[in-house]
C-alpha positions in Angstrom: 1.2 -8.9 -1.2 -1.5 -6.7 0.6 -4.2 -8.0 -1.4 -7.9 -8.1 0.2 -9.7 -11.6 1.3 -11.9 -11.3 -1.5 -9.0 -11.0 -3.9 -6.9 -13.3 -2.5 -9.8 -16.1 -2.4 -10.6 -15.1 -6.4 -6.8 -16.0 -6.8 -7.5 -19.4 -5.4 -10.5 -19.9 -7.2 -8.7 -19.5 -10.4 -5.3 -21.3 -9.6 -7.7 -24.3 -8.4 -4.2 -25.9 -6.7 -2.4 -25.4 -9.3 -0.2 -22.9 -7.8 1.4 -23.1 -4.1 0.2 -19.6 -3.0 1.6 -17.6 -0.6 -0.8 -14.5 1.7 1.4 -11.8 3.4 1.3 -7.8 3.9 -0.6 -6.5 6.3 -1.7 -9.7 8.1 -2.5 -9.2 11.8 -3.9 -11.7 14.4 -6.8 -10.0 13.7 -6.8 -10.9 10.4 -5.0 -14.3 10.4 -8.3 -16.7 9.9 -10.1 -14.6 7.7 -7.1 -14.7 5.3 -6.8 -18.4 6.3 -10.5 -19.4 5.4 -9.7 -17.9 1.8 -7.8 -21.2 1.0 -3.8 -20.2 0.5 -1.6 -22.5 1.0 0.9 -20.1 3.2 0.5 -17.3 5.1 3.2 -14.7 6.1 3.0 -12.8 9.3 5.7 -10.5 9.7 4.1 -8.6 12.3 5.4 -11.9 14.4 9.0 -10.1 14.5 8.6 -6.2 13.3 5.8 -5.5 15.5 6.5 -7.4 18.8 5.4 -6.3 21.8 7.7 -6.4 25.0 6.6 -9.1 27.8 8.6 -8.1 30.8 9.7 -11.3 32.6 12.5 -9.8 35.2 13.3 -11.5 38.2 13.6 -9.6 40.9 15.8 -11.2 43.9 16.0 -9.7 47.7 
């Protein structure tokens, strides 16, 4: 949790697939493939559902 690219991608190194690991903490789109090209197996985005943005879609009728 909330560990840096470079970490996370030493974590891999050592694990060599041994281990199903999991990214998450602090992950933005911004961030998504940089965390993605470190080679874990899941990522976590919980910015998908704490930090939504509104999209207004009303309907307006006359």
């Amino acid at each position: 949790d909330n560990m840096s690219p470079v970490v996370m991608k030493a974590a891999v190194d050592i694990t060599k697939g041994r281990a199903v690991l999991e990214a998450s903490g602090g992950i933005t789109d911004d961030t998504l493939r940089t965390v993605a090209e470190t080679g874990v197996d899941i990522i976590s985005v919980g910015a998908l559902t704490h930090s939504v943005k509104a999209f207004d879609i009303s309907m307006y009728i006359s």
